[in-house]
mmCIF file as gemmi writes it, N, C-alpha and C atoms, coordinates in Angstrom:
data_model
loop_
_atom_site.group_PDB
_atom_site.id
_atom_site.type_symbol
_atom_site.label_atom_id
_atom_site.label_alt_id
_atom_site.label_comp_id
_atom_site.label_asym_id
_atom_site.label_entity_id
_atom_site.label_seq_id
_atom_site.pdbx_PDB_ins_code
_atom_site.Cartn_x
_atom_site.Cartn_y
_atom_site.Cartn_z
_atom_site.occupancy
_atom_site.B_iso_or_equiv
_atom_site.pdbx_formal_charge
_atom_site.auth_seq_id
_atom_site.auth_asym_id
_atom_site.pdbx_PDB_model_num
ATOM 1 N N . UNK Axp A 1 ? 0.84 -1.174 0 1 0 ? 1 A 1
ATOM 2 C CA . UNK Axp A 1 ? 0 0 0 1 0 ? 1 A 1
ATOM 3 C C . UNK Axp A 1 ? 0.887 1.24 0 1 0 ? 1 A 1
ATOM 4 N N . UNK Axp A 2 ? 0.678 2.728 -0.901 1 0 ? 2 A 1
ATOM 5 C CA . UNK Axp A 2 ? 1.163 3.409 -1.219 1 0 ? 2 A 1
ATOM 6 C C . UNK Axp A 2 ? 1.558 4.269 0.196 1 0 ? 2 A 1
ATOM 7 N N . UNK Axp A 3 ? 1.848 5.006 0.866 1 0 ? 3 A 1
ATOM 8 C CA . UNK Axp A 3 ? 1.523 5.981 1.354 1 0 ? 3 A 1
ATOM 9 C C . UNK Axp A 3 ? 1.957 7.682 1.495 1 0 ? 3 A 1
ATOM 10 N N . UNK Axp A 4 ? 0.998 8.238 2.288 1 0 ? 4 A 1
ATOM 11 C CA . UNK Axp A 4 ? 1.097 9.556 1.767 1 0 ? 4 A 1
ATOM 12 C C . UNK Axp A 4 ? 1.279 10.302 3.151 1 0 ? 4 A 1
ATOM 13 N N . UNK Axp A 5 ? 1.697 11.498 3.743 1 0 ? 5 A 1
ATOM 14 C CA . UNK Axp A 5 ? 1.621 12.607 4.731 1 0 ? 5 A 1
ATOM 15 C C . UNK Axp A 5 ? 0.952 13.807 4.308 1 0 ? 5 A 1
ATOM 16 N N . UNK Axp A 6 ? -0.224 14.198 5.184 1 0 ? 6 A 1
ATOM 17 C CA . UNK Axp A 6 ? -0.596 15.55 4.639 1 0 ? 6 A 1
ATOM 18 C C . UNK Axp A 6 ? -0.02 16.496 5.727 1 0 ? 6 A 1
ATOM 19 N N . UNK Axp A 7 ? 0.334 17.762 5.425 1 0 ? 7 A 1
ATOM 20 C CA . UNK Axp A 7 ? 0.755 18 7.064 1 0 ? 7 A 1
ATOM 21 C C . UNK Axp A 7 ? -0.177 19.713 6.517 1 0 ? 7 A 1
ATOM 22 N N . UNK Axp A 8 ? -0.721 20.297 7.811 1 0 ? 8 A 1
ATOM 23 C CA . UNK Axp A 8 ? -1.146 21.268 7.668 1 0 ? 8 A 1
ATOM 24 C C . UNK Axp A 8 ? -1.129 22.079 9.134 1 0 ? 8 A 1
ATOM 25 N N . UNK Axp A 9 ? -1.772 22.849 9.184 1 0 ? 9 A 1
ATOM 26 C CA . UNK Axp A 9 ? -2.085 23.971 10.677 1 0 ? 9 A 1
ATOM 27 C C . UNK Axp A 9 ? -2.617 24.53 10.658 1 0 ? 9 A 1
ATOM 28 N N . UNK Axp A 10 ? -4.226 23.756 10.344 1 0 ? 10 A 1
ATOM 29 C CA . UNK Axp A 10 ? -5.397 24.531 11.077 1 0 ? 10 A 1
ATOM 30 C C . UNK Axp A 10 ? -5.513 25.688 10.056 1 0 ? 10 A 1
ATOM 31 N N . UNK Axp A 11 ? -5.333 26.358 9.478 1 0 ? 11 A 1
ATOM 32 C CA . UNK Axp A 11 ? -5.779 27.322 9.2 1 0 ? 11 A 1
ATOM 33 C C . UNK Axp A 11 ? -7.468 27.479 8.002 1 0 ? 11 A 1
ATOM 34 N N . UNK Axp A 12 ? -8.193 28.179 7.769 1 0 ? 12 A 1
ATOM 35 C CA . UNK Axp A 12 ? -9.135 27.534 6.96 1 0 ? 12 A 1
ATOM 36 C C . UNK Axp A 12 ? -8.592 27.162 5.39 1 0 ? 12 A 1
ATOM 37 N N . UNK Axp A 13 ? -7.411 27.24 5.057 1 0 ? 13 A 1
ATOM 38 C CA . UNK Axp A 13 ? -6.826 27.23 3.685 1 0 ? 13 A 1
ATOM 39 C C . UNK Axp A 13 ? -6.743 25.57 3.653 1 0 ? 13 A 1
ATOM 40 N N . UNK Axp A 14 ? -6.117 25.196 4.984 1 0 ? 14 A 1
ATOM 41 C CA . UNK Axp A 14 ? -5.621 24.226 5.027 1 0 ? 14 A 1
ATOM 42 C C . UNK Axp A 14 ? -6.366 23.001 5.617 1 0 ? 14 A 1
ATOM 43 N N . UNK Axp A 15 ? -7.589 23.451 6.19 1 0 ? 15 A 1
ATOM 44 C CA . UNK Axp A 15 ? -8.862 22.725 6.821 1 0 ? 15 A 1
ATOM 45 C C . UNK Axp A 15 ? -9.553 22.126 5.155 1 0 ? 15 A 1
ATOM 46 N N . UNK Axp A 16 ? -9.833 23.014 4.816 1 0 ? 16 A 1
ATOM 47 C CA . UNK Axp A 16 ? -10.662 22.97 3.82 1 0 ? 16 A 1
ATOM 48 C C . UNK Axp A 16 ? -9.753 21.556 2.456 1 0 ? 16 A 1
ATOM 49 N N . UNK Axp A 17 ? -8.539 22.258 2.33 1 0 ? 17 A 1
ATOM 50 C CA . UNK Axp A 17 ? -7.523 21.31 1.267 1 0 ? 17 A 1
ATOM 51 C C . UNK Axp A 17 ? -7.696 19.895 2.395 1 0 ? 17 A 1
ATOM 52 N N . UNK Axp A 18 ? -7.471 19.803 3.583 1 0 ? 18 A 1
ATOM 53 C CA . UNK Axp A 18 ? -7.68 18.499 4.046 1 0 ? 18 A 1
ATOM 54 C C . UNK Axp A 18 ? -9.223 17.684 3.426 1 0 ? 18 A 1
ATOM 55 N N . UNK Axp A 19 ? -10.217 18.184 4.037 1 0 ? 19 A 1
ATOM 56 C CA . UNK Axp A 19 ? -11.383 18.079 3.383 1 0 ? 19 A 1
ATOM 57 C C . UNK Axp A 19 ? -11.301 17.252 2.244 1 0 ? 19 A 1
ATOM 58 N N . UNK Axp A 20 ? -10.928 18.415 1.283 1 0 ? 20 A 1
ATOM 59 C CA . UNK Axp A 20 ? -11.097 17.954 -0.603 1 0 ? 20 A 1
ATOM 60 C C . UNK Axp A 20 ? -10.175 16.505 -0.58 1 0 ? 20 A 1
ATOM 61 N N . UNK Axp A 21 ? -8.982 16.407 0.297 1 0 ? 21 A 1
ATOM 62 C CA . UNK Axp A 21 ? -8.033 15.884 -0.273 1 0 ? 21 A 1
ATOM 63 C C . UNK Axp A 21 ? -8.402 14.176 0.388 1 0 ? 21 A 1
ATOM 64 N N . UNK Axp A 22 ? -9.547 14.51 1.616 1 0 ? 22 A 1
ATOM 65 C CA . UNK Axp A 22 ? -9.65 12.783 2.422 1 0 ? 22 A 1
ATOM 66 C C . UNK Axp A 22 ? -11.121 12.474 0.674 1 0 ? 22 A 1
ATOM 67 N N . UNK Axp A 23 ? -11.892 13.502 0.852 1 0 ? 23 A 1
ATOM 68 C CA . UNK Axp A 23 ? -12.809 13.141 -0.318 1 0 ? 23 A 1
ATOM 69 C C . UNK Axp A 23 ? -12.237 12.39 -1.613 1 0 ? 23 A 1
ATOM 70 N N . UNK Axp A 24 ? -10.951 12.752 -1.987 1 0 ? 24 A 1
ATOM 71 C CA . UNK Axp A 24 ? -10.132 12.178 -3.471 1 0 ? 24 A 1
ATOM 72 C C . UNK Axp A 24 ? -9.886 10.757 -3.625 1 0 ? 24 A 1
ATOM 73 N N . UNK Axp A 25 ? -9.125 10.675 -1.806 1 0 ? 25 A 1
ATOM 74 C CA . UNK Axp A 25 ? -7.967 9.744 -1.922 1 0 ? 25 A 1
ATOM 75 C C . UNK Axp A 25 ? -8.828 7.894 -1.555 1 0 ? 25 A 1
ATOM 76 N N . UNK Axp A 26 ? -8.295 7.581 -2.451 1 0 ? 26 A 1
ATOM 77 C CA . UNK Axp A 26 ? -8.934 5.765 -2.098 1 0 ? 26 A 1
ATOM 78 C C . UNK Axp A 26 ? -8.404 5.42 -0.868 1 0 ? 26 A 1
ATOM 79 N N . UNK Axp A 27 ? -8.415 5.147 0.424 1 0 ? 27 A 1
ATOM 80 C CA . UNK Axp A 27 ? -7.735 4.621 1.613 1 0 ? 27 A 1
ATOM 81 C C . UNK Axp A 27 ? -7.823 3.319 0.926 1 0 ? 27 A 1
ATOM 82 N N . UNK Axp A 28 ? -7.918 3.058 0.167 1 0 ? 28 A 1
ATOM 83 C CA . UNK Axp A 28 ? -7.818 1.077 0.147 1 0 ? 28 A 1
ATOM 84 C C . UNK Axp A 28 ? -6.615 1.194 -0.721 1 0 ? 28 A 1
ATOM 85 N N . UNK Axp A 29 ? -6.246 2.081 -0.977 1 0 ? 29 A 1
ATOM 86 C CA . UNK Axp A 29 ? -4.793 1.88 -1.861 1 0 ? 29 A 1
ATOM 87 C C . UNK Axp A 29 ? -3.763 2.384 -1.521 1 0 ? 29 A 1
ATOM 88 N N . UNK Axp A 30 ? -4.211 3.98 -0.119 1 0 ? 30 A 1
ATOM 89 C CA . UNK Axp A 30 ? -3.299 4.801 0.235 1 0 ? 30 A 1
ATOM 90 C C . UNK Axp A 30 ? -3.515 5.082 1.609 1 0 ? 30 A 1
ATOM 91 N N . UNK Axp A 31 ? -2.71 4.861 2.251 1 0 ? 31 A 1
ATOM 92 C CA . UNK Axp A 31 ? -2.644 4.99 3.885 1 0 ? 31 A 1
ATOM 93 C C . UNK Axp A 31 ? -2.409 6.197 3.768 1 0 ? 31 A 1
ATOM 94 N N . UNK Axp A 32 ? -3.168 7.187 4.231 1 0 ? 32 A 1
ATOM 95 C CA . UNK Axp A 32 ? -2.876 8.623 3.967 1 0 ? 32 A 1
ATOM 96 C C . UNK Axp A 32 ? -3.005 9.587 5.98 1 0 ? 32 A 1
ATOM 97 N N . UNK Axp A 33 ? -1.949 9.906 6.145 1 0 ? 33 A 1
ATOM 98 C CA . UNK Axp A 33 ? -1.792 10.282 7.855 1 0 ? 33 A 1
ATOM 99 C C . UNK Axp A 33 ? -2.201 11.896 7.356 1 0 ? 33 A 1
ATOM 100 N N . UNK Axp A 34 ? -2.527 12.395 8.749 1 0 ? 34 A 1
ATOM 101 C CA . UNK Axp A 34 ? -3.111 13.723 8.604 1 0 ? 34 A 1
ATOM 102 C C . UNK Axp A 34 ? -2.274 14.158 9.608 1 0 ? 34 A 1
ATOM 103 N N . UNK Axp A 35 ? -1.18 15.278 9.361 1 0 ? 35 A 1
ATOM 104 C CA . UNK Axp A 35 ? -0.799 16.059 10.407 1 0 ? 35 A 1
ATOM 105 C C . UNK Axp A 35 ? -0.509 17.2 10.819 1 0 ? 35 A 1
ATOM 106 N N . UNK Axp A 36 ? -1.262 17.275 12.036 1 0 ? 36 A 1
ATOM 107 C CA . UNK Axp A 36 ? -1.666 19.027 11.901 1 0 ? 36 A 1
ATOM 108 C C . UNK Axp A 36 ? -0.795 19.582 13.011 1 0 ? 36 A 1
ATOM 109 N N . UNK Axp A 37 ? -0.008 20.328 12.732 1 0 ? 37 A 1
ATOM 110 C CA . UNK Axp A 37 ? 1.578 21.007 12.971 1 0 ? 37 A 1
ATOM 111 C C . UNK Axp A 37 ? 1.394 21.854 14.247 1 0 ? 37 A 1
ATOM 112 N N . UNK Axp A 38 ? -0.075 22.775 14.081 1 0 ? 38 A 1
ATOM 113 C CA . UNK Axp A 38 ? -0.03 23.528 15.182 1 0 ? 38 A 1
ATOM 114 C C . UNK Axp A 38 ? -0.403 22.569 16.637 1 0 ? 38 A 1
ATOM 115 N N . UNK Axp A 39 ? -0.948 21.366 16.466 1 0 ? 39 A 1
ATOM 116 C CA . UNK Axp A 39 ? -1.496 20.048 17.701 1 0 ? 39 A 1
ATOM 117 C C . UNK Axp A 39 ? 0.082 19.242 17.811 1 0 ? 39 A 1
ATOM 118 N N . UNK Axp A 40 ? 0.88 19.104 16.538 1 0 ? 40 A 1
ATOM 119 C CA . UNK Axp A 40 ? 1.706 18.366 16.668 1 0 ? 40 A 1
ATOM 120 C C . UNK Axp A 40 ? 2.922 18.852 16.499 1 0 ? 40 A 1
ATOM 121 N N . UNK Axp A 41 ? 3.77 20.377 17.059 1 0 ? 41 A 1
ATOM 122 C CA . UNK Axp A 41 ? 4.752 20.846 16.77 1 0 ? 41 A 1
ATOM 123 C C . UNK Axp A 41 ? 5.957 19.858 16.595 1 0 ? 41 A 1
ATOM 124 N N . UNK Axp A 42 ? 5.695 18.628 17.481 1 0 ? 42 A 1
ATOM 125 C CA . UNK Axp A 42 ? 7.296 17.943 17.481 1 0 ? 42 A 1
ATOM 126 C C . UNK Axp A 42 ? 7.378 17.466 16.106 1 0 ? 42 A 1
ATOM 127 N N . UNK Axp A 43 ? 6.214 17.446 14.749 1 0 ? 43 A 1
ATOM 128 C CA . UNK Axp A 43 ? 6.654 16.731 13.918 1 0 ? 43 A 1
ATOM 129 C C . UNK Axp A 43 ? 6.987 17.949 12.81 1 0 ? 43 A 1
ATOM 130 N N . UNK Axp A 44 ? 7.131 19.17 13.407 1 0 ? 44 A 1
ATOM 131 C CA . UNK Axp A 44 ? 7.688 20.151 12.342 1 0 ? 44 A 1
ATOM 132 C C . UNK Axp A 44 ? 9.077 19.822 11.754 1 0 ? 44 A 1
ATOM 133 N N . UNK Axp A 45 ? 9.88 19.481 12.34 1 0 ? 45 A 1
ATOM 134 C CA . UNK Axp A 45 ? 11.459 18.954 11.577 1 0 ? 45 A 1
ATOM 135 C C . UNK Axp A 45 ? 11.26 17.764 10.738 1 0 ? 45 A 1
ATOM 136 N N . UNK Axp A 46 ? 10.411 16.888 11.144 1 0 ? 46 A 1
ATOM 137 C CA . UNK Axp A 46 ? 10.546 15.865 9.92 1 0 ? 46 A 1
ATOM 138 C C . UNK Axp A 46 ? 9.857 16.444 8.497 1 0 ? 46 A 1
ATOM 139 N N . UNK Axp A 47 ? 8.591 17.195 8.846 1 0 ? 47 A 1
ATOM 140 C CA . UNK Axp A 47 ? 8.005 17.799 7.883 1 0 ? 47 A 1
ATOM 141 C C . UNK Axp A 47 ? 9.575 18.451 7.085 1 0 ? 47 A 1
ATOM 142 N N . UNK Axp A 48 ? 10.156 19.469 7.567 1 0 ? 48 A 1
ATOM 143 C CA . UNK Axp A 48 ? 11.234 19.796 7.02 1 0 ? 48 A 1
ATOM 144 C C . UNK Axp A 48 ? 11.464 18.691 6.077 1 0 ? 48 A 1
ATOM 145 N N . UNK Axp A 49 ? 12.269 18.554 6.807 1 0 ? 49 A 1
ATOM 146 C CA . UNK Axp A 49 ? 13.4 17.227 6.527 1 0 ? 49 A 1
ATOM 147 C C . UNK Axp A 49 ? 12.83 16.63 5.198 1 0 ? 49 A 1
ATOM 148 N N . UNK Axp A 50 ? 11.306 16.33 4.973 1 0 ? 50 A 1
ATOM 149 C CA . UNK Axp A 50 ? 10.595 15.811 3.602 1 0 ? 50 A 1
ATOM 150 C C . UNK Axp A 50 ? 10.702 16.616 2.733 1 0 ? 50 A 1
ATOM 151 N N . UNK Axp A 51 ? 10.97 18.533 3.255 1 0 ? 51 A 1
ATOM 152 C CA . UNK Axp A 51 ? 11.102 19.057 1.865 1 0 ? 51 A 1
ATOM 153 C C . UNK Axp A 51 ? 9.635 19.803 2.407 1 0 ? 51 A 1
ATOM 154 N N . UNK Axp A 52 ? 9.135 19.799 3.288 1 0 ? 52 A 1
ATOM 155 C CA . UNK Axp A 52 ? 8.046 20.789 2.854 1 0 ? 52 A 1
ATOM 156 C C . UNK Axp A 52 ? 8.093 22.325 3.313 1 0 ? 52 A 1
ATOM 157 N N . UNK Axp A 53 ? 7.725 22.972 2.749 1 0 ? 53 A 1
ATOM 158 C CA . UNK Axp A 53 ? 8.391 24.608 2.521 1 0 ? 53 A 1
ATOM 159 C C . UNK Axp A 53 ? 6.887 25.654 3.037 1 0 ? 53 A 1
ATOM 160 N N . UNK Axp A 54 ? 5.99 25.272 2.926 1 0 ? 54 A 1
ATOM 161 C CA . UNK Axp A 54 ? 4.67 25.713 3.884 1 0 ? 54 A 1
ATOM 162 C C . UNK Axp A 54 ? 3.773 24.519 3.408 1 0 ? 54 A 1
ATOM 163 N N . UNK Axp A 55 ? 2.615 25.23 4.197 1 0 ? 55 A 1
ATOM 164 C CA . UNK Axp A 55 ? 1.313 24.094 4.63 1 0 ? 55 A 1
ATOM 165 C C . UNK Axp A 55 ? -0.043 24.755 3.707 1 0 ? 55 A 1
ATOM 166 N N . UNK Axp A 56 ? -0.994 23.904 3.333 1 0 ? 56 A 1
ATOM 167 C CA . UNK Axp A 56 ? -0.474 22.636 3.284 1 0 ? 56 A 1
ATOM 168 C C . UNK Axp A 56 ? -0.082 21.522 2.247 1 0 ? 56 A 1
ATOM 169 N N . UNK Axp A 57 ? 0.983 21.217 2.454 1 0 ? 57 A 1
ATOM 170 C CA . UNK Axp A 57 ? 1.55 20.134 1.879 1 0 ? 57 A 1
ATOM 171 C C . UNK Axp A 57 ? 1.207 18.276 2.098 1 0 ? 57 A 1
ATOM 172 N N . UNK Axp A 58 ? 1.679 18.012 0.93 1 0 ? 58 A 1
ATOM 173 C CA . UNK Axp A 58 ? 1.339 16.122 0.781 1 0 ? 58 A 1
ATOM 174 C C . UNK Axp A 58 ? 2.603 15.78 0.455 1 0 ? 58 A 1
ATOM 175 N N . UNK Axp A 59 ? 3.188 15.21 1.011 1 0 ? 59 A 1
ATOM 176 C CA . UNK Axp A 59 ? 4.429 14.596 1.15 1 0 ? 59 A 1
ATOM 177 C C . UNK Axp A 59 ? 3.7 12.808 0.932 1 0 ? 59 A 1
ATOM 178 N N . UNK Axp A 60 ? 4.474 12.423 -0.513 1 0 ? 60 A 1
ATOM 179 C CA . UNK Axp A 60 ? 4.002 11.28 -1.421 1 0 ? 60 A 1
ATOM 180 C C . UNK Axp A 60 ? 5.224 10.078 -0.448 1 0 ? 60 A 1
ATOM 181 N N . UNK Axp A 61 ? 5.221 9.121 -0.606 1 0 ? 61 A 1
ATOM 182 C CA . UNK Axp A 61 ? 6.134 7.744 -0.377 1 0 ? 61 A 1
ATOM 183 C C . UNK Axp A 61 ? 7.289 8.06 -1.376 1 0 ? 61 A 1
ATOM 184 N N . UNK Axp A 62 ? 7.029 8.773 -2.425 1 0 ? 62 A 1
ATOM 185 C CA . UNK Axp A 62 ? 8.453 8.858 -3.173 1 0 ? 62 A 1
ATOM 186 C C . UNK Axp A 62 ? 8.757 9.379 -3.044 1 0 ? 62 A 1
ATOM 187 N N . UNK Axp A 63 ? 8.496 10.67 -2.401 1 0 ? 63 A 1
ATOM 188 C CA . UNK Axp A 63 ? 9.553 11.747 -1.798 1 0 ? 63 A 1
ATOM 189 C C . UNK Axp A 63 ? 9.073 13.374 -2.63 1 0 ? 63 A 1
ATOM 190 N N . UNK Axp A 64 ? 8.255 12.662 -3.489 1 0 ? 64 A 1
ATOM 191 C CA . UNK Axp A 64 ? 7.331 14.017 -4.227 1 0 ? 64 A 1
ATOM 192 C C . UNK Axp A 64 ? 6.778 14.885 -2.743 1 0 ? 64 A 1
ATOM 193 N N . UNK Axp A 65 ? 6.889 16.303 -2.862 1 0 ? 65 A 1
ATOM 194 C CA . UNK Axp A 65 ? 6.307 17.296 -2.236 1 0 ? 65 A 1
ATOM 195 C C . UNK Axp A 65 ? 4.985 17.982 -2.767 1 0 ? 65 A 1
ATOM 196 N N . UNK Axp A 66 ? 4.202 17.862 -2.669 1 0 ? 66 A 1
ATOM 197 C CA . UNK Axp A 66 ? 3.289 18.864 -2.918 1 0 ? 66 A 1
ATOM 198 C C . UNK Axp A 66 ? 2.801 19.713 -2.369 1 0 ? 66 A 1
ATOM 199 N N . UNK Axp A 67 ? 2.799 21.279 -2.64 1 0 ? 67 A 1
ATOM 200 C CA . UNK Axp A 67 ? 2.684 22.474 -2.03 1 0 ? 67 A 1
ATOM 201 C C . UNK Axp A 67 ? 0.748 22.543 -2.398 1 0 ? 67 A 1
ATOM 202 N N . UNK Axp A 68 ? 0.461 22.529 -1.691 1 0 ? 68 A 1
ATOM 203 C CA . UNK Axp A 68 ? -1.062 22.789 -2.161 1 0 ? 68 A 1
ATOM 204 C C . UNK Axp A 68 ? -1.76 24.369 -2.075 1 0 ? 68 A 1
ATOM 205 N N . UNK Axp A 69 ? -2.302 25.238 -2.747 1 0 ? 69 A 1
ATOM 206 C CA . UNK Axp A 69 ? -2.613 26.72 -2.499 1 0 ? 69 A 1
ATOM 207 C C . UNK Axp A 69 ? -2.049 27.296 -1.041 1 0 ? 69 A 1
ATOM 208 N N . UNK Axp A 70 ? -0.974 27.383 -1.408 1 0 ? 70 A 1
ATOM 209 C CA . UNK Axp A 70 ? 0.269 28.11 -0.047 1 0 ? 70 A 1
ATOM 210 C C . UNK Axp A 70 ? -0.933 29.132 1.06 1 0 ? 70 A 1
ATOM 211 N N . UNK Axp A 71 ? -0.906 28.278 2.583 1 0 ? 71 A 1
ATOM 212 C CA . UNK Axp A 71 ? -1.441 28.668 3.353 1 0 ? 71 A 1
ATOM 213 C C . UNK Axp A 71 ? -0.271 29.293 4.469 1 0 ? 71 A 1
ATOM 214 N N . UNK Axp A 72 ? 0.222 28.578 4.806 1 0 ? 72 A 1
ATOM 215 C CA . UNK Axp A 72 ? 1.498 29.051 5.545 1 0 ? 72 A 1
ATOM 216 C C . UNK Axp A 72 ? 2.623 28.888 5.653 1 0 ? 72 A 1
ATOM 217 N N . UNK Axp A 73 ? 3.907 29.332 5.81 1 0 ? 73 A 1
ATOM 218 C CA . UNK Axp A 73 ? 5.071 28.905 5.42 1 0 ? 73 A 1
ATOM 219 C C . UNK Axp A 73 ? 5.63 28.532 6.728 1 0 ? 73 A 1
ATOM 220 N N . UNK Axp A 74 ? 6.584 27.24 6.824 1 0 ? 74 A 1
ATOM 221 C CA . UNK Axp A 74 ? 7.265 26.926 7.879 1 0 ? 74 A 1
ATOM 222 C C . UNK Axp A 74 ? 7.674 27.518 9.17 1 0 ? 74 A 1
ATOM 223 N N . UNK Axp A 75 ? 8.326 29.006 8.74 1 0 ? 75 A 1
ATOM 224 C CA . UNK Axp A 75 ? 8.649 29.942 9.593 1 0 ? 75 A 1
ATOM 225 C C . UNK Axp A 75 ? 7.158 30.152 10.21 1 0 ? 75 A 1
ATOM 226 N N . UNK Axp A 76 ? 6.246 30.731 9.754 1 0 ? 76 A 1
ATOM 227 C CA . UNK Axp A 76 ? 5.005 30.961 9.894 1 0 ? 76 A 1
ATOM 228 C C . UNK Axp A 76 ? 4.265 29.535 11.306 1 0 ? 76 A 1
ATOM 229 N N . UNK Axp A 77 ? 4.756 28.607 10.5 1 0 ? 77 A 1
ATOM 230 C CA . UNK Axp A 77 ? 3.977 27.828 11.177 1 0 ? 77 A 1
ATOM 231 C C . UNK Axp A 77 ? 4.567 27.278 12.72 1 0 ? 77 A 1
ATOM 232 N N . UNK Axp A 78 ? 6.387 27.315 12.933 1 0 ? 78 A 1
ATOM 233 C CA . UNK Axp A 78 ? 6.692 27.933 14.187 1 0 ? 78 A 1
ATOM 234 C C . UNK Axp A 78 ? 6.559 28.816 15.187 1 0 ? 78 A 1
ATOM 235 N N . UNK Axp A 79 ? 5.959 29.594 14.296 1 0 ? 79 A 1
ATOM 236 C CA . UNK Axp A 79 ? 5.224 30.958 15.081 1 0 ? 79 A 1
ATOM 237 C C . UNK Axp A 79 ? 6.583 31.69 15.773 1 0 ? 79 A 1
């Protein structure tokens, strides 16, 4: 099974792209984790570390990044 990271923070840019994005995705093909940055600060460095540059982003199993309609940027999302 494929899997995917969405990582976001709450914001309505990024509420909403969660939304559209659980509506898309087949869970029978894609284990898809939801993680929301401002509940889960400790996983802001790995988010890094995947390459993601603001929220919210889908970080693919291959290492593809996807920036989805730029809600907040990293710095941003450290506050």
């Amino acid at each position: 099974m494929k899997k995917a990271t969405f990582y976001h923070a709450g914001c309505p840019v990024c509420v909403n792209a969660e939304q559209e994005l659980l509506n898309l995705v087949d869970t029978s093909k894609v284990n898809l984790e939801v993680v929301h940055l401002g509940e889960h600060a400790n996983r802001i460095p790995g988010a890094e570390d995947a390459g993601v540059k603001s929220v919210p982003a889908l970080v693919l199993d291959n290492g593809s990044v996807l920036h989805i309609n730029h809600g907040a940027t990293m710095a941003q999302v450290k506050g």
